[in-house]
Phi, psi and omega in degrees: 000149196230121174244152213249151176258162201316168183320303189297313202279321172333315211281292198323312224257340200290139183276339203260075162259110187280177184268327203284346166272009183252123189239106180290125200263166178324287185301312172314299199312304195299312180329304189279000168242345173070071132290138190253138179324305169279347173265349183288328199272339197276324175302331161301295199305324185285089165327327178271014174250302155244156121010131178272166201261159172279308164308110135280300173280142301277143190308107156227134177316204134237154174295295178249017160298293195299339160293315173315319132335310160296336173281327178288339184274006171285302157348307145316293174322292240280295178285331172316317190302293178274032177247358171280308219249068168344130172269011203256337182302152172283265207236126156268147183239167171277344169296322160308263287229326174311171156292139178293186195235153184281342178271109158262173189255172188269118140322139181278000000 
């Protein structure tokens, strides 16, 4: 006997799954990102923060609007990083990458 697994886990494990027919409720989006119920709902809501649901009544995501959303914000991460640690620099210290302090103090 072989057993084929449930409906949810099928649509998850199938390779040929297109993303762009794949639609997410509020709760899968915060589920895929670990969002806790109130900050996945303040987040959702924030548009310069996610995607807008395609579906409004009732809110569904695409699949792939929201990968994409991921590449770019990686993308961002990504050039923020090389724009702290440069390669054109000799050496970085992490004292580079701190706030400078507003004070200096006077030599005795």
């Amino acid at each position: 006997m072989s057993e084929e697994p449930a409906d949810e886990m099928r649509d998850d494990i199938s390779p040929m799954r297109d993303p762009r027919h794949v639609f997410l409720t509020a709760r899968d989006v915060m589920h895929r990102y670990g969002w806790g119920k109130t900050k996945g709902y303040q987040n959702l809501k924030d548009r310069e923060l996610v995607p807008a649901p395609v579906m409004i009544h009732p809110d569904r995501w695409r699949l792939d609007q929201l990968l994409a959303w991921e590449e770019r914000r990686m993308a961002m991460a990504e050039a923020a990083l090389q724009s702290l640690v440069a390669p054109d620099r000799e050496q970085v210290t992490i004292t580079d990458l701190l706030p400078q302090p507003k004070r200096r103090r006077r030599s005795a």
